[in-house]
C-alpha positions as a Markdown table, in Angstrom:
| # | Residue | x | y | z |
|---|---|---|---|---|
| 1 | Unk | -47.5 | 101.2 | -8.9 |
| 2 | Unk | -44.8 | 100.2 | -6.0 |
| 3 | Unk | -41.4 | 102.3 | -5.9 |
| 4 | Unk | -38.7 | 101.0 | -5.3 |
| 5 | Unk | -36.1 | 101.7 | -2.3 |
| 6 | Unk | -33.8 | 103.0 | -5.0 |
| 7 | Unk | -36.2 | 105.0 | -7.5 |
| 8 | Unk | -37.6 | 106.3 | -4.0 |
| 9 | Unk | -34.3 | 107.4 | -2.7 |
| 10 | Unk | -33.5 | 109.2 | -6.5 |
| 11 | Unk | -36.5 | 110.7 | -6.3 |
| 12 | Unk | -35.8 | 112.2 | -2.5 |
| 13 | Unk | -32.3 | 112.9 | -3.4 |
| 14 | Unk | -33.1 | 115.1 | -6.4 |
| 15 | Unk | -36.5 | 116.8 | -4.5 |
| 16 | Unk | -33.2 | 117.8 | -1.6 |
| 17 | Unk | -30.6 | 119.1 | -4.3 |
| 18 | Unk | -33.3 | 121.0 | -6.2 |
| 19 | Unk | -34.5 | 122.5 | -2.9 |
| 20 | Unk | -30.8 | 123.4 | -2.3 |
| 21 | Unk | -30.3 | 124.4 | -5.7 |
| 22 | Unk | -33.5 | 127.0 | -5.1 |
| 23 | Unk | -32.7 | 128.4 | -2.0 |
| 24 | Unk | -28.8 | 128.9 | -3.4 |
| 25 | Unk | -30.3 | 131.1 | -5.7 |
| 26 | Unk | -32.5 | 132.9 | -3.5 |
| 27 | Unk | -29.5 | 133.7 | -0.7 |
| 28 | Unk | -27.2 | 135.0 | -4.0 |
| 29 | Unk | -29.7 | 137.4 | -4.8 |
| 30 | Unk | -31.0 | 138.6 | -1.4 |
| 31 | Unk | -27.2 | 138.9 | -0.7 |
| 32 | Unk | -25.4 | 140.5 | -4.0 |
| 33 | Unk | -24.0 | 143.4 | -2.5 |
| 34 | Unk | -23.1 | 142.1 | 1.1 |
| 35 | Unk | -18.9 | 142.0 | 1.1 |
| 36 | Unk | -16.6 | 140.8 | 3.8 |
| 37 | Unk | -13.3 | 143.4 | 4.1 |
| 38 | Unk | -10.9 | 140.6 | 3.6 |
| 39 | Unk | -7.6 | 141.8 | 4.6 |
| 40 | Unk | -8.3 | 143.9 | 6.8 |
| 41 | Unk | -4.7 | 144.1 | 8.2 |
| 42 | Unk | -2.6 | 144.3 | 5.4 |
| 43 | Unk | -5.0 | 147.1 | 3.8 |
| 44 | Unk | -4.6 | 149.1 | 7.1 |
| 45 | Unk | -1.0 | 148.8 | 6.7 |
| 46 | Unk | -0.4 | 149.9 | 3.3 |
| 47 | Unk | -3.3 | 152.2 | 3.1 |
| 48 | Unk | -2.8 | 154.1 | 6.5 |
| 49 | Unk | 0.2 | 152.6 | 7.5 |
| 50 | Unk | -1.0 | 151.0 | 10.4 |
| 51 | Unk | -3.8 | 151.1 | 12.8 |
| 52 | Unk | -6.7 | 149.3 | 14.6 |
| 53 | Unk | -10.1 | 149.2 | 13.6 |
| 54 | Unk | -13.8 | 148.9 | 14.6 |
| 55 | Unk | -17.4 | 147.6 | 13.0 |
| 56 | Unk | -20.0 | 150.1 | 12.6 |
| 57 | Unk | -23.6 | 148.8 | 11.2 |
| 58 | Unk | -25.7 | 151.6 | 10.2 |
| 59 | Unk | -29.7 | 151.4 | 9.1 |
| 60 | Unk | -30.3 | 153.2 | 5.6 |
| 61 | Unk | -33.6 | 153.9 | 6.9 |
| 62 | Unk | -35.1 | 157.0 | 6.1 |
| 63 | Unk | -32.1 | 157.8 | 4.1 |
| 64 | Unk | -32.5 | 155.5 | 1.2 |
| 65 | Unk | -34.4 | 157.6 | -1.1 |
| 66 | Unk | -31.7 | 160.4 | -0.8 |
| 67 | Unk | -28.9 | 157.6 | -1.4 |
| 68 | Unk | -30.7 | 156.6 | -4.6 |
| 69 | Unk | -31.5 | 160.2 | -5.8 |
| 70 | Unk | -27.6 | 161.1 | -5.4 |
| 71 | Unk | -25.9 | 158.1 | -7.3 |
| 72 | Unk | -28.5 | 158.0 | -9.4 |
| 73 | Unk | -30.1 | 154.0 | -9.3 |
| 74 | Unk | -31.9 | 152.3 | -6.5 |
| 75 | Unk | -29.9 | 150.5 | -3.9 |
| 76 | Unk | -29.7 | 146.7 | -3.7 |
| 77 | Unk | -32.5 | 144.6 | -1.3 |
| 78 | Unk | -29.6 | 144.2 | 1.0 |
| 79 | Unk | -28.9 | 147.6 | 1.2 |
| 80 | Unk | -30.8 | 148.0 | 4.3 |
| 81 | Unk | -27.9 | 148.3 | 6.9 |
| 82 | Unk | -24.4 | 149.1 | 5.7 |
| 83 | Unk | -21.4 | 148.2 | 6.9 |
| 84 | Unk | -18.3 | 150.6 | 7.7 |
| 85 | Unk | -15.1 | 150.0 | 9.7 |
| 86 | Unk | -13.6 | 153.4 | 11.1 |
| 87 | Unk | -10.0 | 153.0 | 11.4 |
| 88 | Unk | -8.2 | 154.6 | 14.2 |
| 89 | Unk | -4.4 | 155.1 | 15.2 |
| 90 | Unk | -3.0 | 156.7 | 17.9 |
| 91 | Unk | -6.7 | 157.0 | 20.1 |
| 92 | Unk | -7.6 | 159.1 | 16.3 |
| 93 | Unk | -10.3 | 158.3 | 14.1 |
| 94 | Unk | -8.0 | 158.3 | 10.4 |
| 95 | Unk | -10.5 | 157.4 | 8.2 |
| 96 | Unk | -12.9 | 154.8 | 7.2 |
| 97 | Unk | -13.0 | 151.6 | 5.4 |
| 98 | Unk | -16.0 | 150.0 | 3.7 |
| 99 | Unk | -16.5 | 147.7 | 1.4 |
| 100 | Unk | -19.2 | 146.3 | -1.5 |
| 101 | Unk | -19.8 | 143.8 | -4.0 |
| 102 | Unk | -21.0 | 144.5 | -7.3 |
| 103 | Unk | -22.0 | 142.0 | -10.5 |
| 104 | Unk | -19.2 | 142.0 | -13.1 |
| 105 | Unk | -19.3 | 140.6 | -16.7 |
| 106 | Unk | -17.5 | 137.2 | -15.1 |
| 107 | Unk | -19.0 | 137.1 | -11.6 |
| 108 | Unk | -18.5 | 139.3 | -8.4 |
| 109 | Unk | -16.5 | 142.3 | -8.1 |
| 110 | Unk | -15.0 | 143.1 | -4.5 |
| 111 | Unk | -14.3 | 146.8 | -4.3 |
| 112 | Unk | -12.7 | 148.3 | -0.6 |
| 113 | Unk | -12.8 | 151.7 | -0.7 |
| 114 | Unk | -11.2 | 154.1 | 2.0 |
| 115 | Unk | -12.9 | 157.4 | 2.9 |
| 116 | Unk | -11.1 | 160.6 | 4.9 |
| 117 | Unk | -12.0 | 163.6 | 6.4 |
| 118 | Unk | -10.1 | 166.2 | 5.7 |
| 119 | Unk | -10.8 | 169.2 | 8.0 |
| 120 | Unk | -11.2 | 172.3 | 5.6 |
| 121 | Unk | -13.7 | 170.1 | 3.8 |
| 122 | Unk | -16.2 | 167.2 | 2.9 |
| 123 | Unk | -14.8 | 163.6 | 3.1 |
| 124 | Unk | -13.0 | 161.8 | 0.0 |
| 125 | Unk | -11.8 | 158.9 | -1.3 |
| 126 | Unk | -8.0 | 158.3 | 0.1 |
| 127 | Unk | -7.7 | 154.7 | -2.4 |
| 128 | Unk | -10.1 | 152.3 | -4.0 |
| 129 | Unk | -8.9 | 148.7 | -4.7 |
| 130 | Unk | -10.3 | 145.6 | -6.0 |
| 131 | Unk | -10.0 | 142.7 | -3.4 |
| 132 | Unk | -11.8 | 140.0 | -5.9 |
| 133 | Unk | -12.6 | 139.4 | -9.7 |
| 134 | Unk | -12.8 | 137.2 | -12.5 |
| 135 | Unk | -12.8 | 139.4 | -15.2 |
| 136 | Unk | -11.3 | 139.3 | -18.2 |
| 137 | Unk | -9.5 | 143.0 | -18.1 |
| 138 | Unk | -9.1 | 142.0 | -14.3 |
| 139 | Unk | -5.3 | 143.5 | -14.7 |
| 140 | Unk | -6.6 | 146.9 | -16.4 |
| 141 | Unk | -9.3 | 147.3 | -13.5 |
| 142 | Unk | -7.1 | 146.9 | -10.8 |
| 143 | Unk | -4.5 | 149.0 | -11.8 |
| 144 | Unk | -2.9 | 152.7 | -10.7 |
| 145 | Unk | -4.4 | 154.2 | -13.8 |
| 146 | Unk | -7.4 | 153.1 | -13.3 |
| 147 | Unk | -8.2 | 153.1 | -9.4 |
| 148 | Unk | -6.5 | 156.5 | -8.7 |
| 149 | Unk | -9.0 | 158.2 | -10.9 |
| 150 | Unk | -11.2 | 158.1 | -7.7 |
| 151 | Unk | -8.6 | 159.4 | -5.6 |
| 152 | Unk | -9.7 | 162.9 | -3.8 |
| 153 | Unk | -13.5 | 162.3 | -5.4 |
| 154 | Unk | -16.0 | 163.3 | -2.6 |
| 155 | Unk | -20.0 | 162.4 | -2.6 |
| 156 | Unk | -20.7 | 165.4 | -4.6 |
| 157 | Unk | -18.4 | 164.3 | -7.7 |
| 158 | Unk | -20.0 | 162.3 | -11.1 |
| 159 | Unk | -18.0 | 159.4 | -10.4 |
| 160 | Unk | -19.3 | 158.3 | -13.8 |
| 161 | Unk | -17.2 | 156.2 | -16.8 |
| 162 | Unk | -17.4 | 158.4 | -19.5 |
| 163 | Unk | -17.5 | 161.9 | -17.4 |
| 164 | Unk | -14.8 | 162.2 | -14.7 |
| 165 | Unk | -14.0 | 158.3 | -14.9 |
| 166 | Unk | -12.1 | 156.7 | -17.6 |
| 167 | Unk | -13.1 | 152.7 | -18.4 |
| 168 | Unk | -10.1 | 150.5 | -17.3 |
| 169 | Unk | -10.2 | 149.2 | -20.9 |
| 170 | Unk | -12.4 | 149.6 | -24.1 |
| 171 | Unk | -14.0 | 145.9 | -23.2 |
| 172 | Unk | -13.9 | 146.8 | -19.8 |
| 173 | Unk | -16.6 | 149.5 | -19.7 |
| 174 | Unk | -19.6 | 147.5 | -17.9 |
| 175 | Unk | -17.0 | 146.4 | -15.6 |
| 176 | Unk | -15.5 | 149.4 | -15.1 |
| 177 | Unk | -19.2 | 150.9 | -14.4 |
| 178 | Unk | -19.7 | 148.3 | -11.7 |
| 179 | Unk | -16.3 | 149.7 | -9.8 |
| 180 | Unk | -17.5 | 153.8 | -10.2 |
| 181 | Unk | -21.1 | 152.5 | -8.5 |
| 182 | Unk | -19.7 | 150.5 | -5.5 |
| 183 | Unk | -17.4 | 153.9 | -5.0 |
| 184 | Unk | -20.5 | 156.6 | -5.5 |
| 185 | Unk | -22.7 | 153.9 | -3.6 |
| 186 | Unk | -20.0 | 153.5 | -0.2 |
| 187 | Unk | -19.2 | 157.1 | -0.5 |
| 188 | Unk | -22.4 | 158.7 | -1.0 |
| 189 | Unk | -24.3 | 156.2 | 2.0 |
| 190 | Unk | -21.0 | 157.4 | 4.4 |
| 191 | Unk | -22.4 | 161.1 | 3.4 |
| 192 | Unk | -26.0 | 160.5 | 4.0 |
| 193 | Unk | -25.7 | 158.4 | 7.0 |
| 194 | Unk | -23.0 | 160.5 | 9.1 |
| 195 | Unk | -21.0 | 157.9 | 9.0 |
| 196 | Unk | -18.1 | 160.4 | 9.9 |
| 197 | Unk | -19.6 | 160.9 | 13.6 |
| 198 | Unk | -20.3 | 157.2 | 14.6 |
């Protein structure tokens, strides 16, 4: 039985989108927690209140099972390099900026979290904020009340909705639990991986 031109060309074009519909998939799940710092400037400003900054890329390597021990889950497949931006003012290191992407009840959650080292003691979080979401509570997780419960937490706190973390909402738990992870997960890793020193 002959094809013709146009069946044939139907049946290439659906083979390409299905192909393309496959390897969509494939790239949003080997890449769920990579996250661009999107405003990089304006969060510099208002966070820091000014200042330059710099990429560091850092290999979990060897440190991966002690990340996953500490916050309690195993990392992401992506998880094997992390990505930290130092910000400096004034020839100073001021603190550090990173960034992650966890899977809300309505799609990706962007969380940016800044770290500082204070010098009588280990480093904490200075602000969390939420760059991106869909959700439904979306005004409840990104506000004061919620995101400056993680203000002055360090690596060694629960971080946990429920213990020392309050749910942005009563619907808003799971989400809520996706925000305290990215934190424990950025803040722990910056522990771990001497993050402070590179």
């Amino acid at each position: 039985m002959k094809l013709t031109f146009a069946a044939l060309k139907r049946s290439r074009t659906l083979t390409v989108l299905a192909l393309l519909a496959a390897l969509g998939l494939a790239a949003g799940e080997a890449f769920a927690s990579l996250c661009v710092w999107r405003n990089p400037g304006t969060d510099i400003q208002e966070i820091f209140g000014g200042g330059t900054y710099r990429t560091v890329v850092v290999n979990v390597g060897g440190q991966k099972a002690a990340i996953e021990q500490a916050i309690g889950t195993s990392l992401d497949s992506d998880e094997t390099q992390l990505k930290f931006w130092p910000v400096i003012q004034n020839g100073r290191r001021i603190g550090t900026v990173a960034s992650h992407l966890g899977k809300g009840d309505y799609g990706a959650i962007e969380v940016v979290v800044a770290i500082v080292d204070p010098p009588d003691g280990p480093a904490k979080i200075k602000e969390v904020r939420i760059q991106r979401d869909r959700e439904r509570y979306r005004q409840q997780l990104r506000s004061d009340t919620f995101l400056n419960q993680f203000k002055g937490k360090q690596a060694g706190s629960s971080l946990t909705v429920g213990d020392d973390i309050q749910a942005a909402h009563p619907d808003a738990v799971r989400s809520s639990r996706v925000v305290a992870l990215s934190v424990k997960k950025l803040l722990v890793a910056y522990d771990k991986l001497g993050v402070a020193s590179k």
